[in-house]
C-alpha positions as semicolon CSV with decimal commas, in nm:
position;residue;x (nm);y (nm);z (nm)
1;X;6,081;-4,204;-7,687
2;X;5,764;-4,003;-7,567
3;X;5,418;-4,123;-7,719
4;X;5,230;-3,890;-7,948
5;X;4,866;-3,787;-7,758
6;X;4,622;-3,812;-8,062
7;X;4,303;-3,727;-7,964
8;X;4,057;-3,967;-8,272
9;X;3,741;-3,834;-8,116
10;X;3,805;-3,486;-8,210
11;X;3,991;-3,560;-8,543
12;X;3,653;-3,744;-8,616
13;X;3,444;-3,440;-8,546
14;X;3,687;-3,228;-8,756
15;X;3,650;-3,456;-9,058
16;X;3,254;-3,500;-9,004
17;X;3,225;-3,088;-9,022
18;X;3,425;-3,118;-9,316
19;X;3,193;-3,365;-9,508
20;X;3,260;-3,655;-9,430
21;X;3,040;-3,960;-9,357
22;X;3,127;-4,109;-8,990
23;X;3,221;-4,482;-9,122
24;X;3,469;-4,294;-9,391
25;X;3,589;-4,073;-9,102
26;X;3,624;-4,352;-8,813
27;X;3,839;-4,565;-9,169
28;X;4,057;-4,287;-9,202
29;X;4,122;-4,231;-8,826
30;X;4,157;-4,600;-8,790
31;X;4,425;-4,628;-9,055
32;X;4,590;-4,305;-8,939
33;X;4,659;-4,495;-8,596
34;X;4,788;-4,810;-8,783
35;X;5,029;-4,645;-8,991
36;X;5,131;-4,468;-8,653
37;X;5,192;-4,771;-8,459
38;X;5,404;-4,913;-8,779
39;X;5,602;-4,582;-8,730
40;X;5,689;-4,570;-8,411
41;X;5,732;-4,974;-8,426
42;X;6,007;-4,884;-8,733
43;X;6,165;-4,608;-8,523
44;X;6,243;-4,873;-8,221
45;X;6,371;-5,137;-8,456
46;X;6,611;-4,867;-8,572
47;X;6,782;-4,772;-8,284
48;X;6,816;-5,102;-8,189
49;X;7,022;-5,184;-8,489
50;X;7,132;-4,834;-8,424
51;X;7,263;-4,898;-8,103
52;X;7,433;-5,268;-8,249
53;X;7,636;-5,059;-8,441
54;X;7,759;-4,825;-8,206
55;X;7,872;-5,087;-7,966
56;X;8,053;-5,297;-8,235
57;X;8,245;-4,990;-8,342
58;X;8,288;-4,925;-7,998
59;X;8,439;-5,258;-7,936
60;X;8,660;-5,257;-8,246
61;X;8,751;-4,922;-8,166
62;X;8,843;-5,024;-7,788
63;X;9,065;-5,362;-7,964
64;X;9,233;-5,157;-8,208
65;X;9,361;-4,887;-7,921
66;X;9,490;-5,269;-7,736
67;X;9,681;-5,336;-8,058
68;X;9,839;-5,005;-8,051
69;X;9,954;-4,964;-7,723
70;X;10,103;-5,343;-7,709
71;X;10,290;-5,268;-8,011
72;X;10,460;-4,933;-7,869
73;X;10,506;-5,084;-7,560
74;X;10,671;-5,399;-7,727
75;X;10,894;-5,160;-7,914
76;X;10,960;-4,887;-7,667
């Protein structure tokens, strides 16, 4: 996963020419990069369970083809 370049300094700037005061600009940058990090946190915990999955299908899948080709080769 690549990491998102956010550049707060400039987002600052952008919100103090917009009105704001600088401690209710550097809050809002501040909870912009928490909610972020939760984010990208969330997006790693799901492929994890993401990639759980896939190899327990996988290995189901891989026992059930075992199963099949015993049973035609115990009947053939």
């Amino acid at each position: 996963m690549t990491a998102t370049t956010f550049d707060t300094h400039k987002f600052i700037r952008r919100l103090r020419s917009a009105g704001f005061e600088e401690v209710q600009a550097e809050a809002l940058v501040s909870a912009f990069n928490e909610t972020n990090a939760a984010r990208e946190l969330a997006i790693k915990f799901d492929r994890k369970a993401l990639e759980a999955n896939l190899i327990k299908w996988a290995f189901g899948l891989l026992l059930t083809q075992a199963v099949v080709i015993a049973m035609l080769v115990k009947f053939l």
